[in-house]
N, C-alpha and C positions, 0 to 999 in steps of 0.2 A: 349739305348732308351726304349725297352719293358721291361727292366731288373727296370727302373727307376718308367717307370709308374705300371708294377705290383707290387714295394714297394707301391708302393702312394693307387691303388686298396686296398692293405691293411688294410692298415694304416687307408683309408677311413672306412673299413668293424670295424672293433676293434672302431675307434670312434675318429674322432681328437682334440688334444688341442688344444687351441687360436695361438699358437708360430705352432703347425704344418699347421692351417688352411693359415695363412698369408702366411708360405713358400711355400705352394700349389700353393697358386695364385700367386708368384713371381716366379716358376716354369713354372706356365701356359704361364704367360706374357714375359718370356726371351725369347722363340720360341715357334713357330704356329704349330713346327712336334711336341712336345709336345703335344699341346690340342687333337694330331692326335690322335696319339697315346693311350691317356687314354680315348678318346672316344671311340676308337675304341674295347677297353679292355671293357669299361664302356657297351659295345651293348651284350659283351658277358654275364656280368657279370649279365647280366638285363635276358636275357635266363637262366641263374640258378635263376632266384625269388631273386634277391640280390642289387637288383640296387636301393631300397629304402636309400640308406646312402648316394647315389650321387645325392639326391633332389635338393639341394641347389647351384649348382654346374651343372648340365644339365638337358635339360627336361627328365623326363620321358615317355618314349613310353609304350605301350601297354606290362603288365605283362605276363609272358606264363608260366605256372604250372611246378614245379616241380615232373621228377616220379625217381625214387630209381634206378630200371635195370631194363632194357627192353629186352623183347626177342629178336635175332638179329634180325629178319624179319621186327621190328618195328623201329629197329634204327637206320637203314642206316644214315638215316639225323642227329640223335643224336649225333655220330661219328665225324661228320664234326664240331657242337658245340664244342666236348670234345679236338678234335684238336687244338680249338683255345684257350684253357680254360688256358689262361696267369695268368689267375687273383689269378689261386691257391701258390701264392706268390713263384714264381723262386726264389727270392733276398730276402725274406721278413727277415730280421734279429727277427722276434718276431710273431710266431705264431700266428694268427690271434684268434685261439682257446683258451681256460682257457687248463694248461697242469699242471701234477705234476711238482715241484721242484725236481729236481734229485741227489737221494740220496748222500751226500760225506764223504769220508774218507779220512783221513791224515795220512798220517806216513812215519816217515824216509825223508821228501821231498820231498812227490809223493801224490798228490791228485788222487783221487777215485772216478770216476762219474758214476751213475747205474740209469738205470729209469727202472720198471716193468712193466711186460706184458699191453699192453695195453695205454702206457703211453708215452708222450715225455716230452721234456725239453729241454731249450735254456739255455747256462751258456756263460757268459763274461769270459773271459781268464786272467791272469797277465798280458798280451802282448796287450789287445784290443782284440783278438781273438775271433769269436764269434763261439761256436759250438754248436751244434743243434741233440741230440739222441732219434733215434727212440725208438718206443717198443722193450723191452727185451736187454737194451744194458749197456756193460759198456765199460769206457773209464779210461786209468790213465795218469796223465799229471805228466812234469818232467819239472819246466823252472830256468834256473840259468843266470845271466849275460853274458854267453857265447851261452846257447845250449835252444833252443824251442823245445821240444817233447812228444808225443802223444803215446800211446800204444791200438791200440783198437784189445779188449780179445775177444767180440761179438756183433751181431747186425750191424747196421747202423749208422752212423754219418752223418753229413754235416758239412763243415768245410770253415768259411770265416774266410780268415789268412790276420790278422795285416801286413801291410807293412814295413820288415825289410830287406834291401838286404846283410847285414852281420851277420842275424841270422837267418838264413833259420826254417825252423820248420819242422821237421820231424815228420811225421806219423810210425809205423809199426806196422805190423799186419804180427804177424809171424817172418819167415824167411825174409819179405819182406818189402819195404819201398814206400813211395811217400814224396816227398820235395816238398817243397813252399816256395816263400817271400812273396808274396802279392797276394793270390789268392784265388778262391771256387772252390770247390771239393766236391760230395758224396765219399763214401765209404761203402760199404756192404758185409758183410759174409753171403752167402748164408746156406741153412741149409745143402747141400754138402761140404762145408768150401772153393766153389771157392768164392772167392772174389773182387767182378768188381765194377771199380774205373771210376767215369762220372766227368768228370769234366764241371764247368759251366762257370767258368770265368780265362784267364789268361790260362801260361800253368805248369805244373807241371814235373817231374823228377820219373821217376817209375823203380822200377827193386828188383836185391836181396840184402838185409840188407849186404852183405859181401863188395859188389861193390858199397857203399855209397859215394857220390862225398867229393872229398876232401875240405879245406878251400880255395884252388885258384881254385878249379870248383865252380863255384856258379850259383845259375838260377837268370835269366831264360838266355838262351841263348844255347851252342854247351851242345850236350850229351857229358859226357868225353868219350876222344877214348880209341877205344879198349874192349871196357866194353859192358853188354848187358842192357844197361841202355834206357831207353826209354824215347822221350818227350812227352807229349799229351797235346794237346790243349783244348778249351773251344768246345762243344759242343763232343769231345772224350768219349765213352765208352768203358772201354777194360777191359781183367779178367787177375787180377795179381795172375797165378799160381807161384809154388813151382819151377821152370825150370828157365822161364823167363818171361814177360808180353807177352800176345797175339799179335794181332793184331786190332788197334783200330778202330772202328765201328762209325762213326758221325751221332750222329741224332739232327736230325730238331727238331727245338723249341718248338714245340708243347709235340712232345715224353719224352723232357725232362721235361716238366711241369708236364707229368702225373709220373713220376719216383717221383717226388720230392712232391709229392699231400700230401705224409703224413704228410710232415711241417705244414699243414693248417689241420691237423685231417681229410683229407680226403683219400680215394680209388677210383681211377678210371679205368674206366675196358673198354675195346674197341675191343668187341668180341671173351674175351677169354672163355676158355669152364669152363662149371660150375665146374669142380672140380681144373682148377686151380685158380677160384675167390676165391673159400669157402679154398684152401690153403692156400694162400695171408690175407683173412680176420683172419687164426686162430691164424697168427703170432699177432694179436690183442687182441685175449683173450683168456682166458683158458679154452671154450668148444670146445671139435671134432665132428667135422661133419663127418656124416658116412654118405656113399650113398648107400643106399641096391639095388638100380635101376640101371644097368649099361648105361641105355640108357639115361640116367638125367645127365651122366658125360660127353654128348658131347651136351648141351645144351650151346646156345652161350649167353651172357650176355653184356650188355654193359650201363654205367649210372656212377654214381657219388652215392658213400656207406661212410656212416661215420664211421669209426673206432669207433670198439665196440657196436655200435648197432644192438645186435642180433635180439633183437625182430622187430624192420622195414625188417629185410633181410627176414626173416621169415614170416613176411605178404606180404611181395613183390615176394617170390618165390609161396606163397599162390595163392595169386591174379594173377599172370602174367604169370606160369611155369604153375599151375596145381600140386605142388609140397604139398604134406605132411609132417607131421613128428612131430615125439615122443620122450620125452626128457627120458634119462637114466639117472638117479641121475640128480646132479649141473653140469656137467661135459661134458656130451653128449646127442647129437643130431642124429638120426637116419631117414633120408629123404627118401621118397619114392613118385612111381607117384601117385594122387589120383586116386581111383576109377571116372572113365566115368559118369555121370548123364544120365541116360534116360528117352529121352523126352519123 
């Protein structure tokens, strides 16, 4: 149901056609937890300054200002907003944002998907398949009449798999694999190369490339015996080491939306400390932030940042931290605290 109406939140933001606007309202009208539910999205979505495209469609209450990150002291209450922020499309098959098209190469039978720093891309599969790469990623696909398969080299994916339950679709990354027939799943390589696998919908099959289930194991259902194969479910986070998969971790709907922010070109931060935001933000572009201030690196942060936009984070840390800073070349960024004013 939340998974439905934050497509639809979407859909609304990007702009709907005649044929989406009529199935809205035949959406509305088949059930009343419907209109709940994307009202309910619709009250958040009005707290980020966004709820002008749902004019026609609910009243509008009272707008409340957007600010970029807030010091933690200011944001207790913001927190509670970002908790509820559905609306940054969990399901959205089509970024809400303008995104590059992502790079492709052919060869041999194996298509090439790359998007550059800073950049995403949503691509349609042979299969129906819809996958979705972050900044800095590539991906190589392999699909024949018999076999559906994915190679991801680096980066992040999101992956909503076509419903086939005699051609499962394998992922691997590495030594290691995850299986699907009809499901959504993240995937990410951290820049340690641990790699932790969220699943959003449905359950999936995880373990090592050697112990791949056979053609009579098929999912979803019993892990095959014996094997160190794993199942994880929807709401599942776990890190597929080199050994075996860990132990998986469930979080609540809220934490998965904000994992998944960047499908919508967004970052959301919920009191982490400034040098692991300004971490997070540089997988976005290609300046380094340097902190010359060691005391600036346990400053807490918390708001809603748009991928790639240096120069906002940069008035925002101006304005709100007290924060300086001087560029080196194209390249770098050097932050310190400002000088005190005296009154």
């Amino acid at each position: 149901m939340a998974g439905e109406a934050s497509e639809w939140i979407a859909r609304i933001d990007r702009g709907l056609s005649a044929v989406e606007q009529q199935s809205l309202e035949e959406w509305l009208a088949a059930d009343r937890a419907h209109v709940v539910a994307l009202m309910k999205l619709a009250r958040v979505y009005d707290k980020l300054d966004s709820m002008g495209r749902l004019a026609d469609l609910f009243p509008r209450p009272e707008a409340r200002p957007r600010r970029w990150l807030l010091p933690a002291a200011a944001a207790a209450s913001l927190l509670i907003l970002i908790g509820a922020v559905s609306v940054l499309a969990w399901r959205a098959t089509e970024a809400p944002h303008s995104a590059m098209t992502a790079a492709l190469e052919i060869a041999a039978g194996e298509q090439t998907f790359s998007t550059p720093v800073g950049e995403h891309s949503t691509i349609r599969l042979p299969d129906g398949s819809s996958l979705t790469l972050n900044t800095d990623t590539r991906v190589r696909a392999r699909f024949t009449a018999r076999t559906r398969e994915l190679f991801l080299d680096r980066g992040e994916m999101h992956l909503q798999v076509a419903h086939e339950r005699d051609r499962p679709l394998n992922v691997y990354i590495g030594d290691r694999f995850v299986q699907a027939v009809g499901t959504e799943f993240n995937l990410r390589i951290a820049n340690d190369q641990r790699v932790e696998l969220l699943v959003t919908e449905g359950k999936v099959l995880v373990g090592l490339r050697g112990e791949l289930p056979s053609t009579t194991e098929r999912m979803p259902g019993v892990v095959p015996a014996g094997k160190s194969v794993k199942l994880a479910s929807a709401g599942d986070l776990l890190v597929v080491n080199d050994a075996s998969p860990g132990d998986a971790r469930h979080l609540a709907p809220e934490e998965i939306v904000v994992r998944l922010s960047w499908r919508a070109g967004n970052l959301v931060f919920r009191g982490e400390s400034l040098a692991e935001a300004l971490g997070e933000i540089e997988r976005y572009t290609s300046v380094e932030f340097i902190i010359s201030d060691e005391r600036l690196k346990q400053i807490r942060v918390a708001g809603l940042f748009k991928t790639g936009d240096v120069e906002g984070l940069l008035k925002t840390l101006q304005e709100n931290f007290n924060v300086s800073y001087r560029r080196v070349g194209d390249d770098k960024i050097i932050l310190a605290s400002a000088p005190q004013t005296v009154l």
